[in-house]
Backbone as CSV, one residue per row, in Angstrom:
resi,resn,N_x,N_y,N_z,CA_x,CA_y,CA_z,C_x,C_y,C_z
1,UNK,-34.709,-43.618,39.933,-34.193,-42.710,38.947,-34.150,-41.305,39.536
2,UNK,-33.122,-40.632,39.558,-32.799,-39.759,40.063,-32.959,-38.208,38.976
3,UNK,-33.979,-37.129,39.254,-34.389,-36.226,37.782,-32.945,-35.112,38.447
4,UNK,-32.917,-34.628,37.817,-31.855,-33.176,37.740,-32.094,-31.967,38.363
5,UNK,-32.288,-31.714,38.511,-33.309,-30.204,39.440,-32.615,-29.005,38.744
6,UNK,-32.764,-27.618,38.125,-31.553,-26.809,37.702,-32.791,-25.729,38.079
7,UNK,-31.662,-24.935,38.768,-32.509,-23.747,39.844,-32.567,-22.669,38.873
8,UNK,-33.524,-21.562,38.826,-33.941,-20.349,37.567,-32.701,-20.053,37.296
9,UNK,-32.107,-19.428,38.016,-30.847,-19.200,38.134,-29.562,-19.756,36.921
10,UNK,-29.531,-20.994,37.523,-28.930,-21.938,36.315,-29.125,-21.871,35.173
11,UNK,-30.893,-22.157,35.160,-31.356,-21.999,33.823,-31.579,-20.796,33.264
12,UNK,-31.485,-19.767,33.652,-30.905,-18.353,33.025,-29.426,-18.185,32.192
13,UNK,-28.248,-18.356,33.524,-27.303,-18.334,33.154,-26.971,-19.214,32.007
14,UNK,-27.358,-20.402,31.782,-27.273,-21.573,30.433,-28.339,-20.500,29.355
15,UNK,-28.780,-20.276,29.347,-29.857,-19.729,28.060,-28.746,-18.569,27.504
16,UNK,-28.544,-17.601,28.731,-27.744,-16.713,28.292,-26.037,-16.988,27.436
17,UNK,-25.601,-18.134,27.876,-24.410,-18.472,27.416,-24.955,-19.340,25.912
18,UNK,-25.751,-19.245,25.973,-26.579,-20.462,25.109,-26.361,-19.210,23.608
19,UNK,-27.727,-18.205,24.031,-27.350,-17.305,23.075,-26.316,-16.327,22.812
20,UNK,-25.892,-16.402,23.681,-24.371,-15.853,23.634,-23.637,-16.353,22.430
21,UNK,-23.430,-17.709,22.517,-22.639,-18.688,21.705,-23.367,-18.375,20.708
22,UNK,-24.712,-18.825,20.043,-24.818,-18.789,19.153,-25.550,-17.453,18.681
23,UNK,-25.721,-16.674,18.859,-25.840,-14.854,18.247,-24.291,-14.777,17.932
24,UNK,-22.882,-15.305,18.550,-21.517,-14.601,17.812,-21.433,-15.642,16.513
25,UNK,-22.168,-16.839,16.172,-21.638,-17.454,15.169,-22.549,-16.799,13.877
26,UNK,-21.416,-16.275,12.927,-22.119,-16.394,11.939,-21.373,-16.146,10.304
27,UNK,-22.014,-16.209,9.476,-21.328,-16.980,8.309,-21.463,-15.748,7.593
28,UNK,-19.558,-15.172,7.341,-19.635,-14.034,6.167,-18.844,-14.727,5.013
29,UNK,-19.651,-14.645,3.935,-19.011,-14.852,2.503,-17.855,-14.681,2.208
30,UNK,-17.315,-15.992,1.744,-15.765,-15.564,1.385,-15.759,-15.011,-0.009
31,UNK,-15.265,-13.603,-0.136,-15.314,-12.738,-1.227,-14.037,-12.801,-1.539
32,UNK,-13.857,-13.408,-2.766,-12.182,-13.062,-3.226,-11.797,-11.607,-3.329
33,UNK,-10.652,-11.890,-3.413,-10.112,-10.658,-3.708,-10.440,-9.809,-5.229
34,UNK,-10.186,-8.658,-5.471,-10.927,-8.355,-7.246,-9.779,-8.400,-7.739
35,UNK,-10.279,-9.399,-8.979,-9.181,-9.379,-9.820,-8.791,-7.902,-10.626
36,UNK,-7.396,-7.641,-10.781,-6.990,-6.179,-11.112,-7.133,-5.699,-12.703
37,UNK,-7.767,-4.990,-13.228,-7.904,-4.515,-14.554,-6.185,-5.178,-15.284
38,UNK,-6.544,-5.272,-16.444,-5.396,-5.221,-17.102,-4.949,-3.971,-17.756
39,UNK,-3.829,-3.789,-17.603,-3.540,-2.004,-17.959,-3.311,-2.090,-19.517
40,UNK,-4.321,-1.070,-20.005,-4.762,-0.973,-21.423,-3.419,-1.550,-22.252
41,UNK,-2.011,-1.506,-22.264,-0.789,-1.568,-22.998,-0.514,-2.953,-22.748
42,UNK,-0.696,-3.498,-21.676,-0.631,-5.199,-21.826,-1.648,-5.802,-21.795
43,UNK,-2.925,-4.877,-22.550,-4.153,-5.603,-22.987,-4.381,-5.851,-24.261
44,UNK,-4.009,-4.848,-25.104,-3.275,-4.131,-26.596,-2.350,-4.422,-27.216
45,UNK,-1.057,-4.365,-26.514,0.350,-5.118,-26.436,0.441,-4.893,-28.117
46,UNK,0.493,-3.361,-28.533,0.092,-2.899,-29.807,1.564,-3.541,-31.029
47,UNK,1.823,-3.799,-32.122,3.020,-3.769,-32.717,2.623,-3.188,-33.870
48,UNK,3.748,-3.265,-34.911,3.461,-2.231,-35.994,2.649,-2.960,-37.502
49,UNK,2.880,-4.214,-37.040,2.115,-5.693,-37.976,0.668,-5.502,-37.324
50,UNK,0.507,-5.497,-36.667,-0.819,-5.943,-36.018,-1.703,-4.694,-35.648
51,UNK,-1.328,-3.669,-35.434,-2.277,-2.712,-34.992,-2.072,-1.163,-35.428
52,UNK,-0.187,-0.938,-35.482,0.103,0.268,-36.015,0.209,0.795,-37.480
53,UNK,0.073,-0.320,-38.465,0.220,-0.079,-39.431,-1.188,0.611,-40.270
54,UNK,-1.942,-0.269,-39.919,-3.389,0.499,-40.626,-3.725,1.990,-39.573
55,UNK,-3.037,2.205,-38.318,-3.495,3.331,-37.875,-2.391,4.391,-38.526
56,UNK,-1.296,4.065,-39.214,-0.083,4.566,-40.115,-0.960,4.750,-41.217
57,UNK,-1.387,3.659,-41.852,-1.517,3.840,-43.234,-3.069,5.029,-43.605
58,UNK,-3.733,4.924,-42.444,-5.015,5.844,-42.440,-4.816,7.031,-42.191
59,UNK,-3.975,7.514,-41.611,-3.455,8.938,-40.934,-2.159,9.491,-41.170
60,UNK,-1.098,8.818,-41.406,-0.058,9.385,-41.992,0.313,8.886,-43.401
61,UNK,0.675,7.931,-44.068,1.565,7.679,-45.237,-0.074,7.612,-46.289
62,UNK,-0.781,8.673,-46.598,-1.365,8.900,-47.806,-1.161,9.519,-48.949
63,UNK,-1.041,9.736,-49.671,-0.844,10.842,-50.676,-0.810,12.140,-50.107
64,UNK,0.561,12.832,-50.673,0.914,13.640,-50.601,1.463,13.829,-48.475
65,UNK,1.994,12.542,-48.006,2.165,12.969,-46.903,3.358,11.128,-46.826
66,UNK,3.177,11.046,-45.649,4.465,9.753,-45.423,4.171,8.772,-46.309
67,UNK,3.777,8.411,-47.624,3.170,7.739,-48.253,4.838,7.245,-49.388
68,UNK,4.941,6.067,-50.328,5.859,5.775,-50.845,6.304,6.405,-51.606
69,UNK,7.447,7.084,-51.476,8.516,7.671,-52.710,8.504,9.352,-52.183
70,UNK,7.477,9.342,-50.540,7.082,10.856,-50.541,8.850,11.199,-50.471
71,UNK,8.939,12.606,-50.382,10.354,13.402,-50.043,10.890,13.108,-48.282
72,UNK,9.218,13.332,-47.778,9.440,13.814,-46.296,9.139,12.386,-45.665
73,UNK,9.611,11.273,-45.824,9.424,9.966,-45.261,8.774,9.202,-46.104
74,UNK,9.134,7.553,-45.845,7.827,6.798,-46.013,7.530,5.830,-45.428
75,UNK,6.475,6.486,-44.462,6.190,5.642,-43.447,4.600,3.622,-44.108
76,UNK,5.266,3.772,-45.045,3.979,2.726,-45.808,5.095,1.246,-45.149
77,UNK,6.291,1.009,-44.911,6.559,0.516,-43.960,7.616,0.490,-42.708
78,UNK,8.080,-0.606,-41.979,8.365,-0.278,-40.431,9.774,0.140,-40.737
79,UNK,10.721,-0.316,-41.959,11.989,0.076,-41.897,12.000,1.665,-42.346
80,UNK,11.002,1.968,-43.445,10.880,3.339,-43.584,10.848,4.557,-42.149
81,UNK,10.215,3.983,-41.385,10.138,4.824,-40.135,10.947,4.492,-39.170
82,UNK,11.342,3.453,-39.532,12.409,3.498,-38.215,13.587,4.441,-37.622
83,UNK,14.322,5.060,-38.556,15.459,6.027,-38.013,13.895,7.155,-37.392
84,UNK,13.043,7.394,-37.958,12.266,8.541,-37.251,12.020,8.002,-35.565
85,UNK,11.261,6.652,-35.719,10.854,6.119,-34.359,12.405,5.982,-33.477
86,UNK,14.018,6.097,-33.440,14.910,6.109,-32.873,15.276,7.166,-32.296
87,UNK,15.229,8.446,-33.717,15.798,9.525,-33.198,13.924,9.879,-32.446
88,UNK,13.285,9.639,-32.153,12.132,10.367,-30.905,11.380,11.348,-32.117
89,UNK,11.420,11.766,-33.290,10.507,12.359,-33.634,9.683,12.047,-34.449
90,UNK,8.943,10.763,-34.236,7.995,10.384,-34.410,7.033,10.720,-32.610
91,UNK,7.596,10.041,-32.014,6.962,10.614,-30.660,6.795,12.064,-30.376
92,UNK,7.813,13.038,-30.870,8.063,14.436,-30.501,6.555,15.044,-31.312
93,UNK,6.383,14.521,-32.821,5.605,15.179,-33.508,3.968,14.606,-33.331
94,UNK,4.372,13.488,-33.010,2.288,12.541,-32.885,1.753,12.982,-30.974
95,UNK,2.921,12.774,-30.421,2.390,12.507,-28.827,2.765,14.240,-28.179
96,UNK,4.011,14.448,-28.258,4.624,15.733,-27.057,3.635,16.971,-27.861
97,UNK,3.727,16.697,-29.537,3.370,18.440,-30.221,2.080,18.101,-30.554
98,UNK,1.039,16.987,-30.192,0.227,17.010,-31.355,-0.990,17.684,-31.451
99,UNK,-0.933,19.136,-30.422,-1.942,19.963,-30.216,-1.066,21.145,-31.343
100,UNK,-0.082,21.612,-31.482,0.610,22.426,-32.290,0.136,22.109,-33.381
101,UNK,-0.683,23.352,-34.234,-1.039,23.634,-35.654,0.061,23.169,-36.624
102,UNK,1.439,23.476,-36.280,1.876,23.936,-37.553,3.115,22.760,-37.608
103,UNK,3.422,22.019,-36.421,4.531,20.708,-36.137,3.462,19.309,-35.875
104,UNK,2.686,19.803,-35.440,1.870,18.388,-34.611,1.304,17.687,-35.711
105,UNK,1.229,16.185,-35.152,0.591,15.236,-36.542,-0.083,14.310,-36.111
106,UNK,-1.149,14.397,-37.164,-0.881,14.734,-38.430,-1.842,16.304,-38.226
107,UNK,-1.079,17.291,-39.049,-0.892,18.671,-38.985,-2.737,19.193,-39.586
108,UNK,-3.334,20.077,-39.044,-3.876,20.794,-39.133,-4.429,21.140,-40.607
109,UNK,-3.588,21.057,-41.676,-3.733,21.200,-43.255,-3.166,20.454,-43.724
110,UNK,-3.936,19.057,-42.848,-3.396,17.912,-43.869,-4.913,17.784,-44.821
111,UNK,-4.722,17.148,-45.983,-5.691,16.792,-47.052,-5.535,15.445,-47.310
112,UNK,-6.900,14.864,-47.610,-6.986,13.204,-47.688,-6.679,12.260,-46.788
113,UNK,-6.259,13.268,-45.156,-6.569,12.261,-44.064,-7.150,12.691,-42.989
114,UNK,-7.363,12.159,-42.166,-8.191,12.907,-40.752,-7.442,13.914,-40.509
115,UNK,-7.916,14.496,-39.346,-7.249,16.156,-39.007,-6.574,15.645,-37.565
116,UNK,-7.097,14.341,-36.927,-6.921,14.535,-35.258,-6.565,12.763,-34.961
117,UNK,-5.857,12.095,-34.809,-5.954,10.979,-33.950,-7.438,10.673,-32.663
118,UNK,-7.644,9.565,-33.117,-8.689,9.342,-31.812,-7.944,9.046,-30.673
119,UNK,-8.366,9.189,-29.476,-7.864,8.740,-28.408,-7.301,7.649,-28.341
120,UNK,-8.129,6.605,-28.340,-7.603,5.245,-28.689,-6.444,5.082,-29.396
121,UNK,-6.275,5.703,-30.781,-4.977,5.879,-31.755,-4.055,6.519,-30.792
122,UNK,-4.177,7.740,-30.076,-3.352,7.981,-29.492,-2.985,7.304,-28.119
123,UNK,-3.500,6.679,-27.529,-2.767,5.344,-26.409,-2.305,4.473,-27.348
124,UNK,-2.612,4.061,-28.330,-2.074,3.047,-28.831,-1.162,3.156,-29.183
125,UNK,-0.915,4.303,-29.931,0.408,4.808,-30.316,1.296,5.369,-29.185
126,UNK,1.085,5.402,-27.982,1.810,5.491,-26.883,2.535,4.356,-26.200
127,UNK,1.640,3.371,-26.402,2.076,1.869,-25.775,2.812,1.431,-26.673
128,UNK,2.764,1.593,-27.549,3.684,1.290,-29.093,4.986,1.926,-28.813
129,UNK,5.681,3.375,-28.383,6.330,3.943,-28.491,7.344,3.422,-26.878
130,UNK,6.245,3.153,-25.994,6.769,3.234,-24.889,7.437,1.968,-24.982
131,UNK,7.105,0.849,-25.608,7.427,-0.990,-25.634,8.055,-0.997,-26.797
132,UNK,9.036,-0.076,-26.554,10.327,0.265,-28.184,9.847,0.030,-29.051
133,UNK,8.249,0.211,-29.722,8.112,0.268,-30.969,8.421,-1.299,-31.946
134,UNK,7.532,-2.456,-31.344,8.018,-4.010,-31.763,7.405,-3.773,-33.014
135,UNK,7.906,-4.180,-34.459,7.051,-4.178,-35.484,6.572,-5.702,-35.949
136,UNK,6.681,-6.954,-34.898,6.151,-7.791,-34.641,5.627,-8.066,-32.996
């Protein structure tokens, strides 16, 4: 039987290729990719049945303001507001003016409704305006 003989040498160079090989292997986690937020308006996907109407009926169409039979609109429903939501001033007066005292809405000396849209009301009512205003 014939043994193998492997000179320091050898057996250096093998150790070194040895850890060579295995110090480059090594195992990184496959991390998916992140899934992407959904952008608040096709999370909301607001219409005038489902989300704009009670933020209508709380803040604009109350007594003495867009409410039924008023003079100056009546926004209590979607056909009532509609020539406003076409010709843009429903947008002109809630979104572009609605820091203006005396145009912006709902206005500054209004009575029997809030004074200010919440944020939220106001994206919502943006995504609403921007997705032509679906009243389904």
């Amino acid at each position: 039987m014939r043994i193998f003989k492997i000179s320091f040498i050898q057996s250096t160079l093998l150790l070194t290729l040895l850890v060579i090989v295995i110090g480059s292997c090594k195992h990184d986690p496959i991390i998916p990719d992140p899934i992407p937020p959904v952008p608040f308006c096709e999370q909301a996907n607001p219409t005038y049945i489902d989300t704009m109407m009670t933020i209508i009926n709380l803040n604009c169409s109350y007594a003495g303001c867009h409410a039924s039979g008023a003079g100056i609109g009546d926004f209590t429903t979607y056909s009532g507001m509609l020539s406003r939501l076409d010709n843009g001033k429903i947008k002109e007066r809630v979104i572009d003016m609605k820091d203006d005292a005396s145009v912006g809405m709902p206005p500054n000396y209004a009575t029997g409704g809030p004074i200010d849209l919440t944020n939220e009301q106001l994206e919502l009512f943006m995504c609403w305006l921007d997705n032509d205003y679906p009243e389904q």
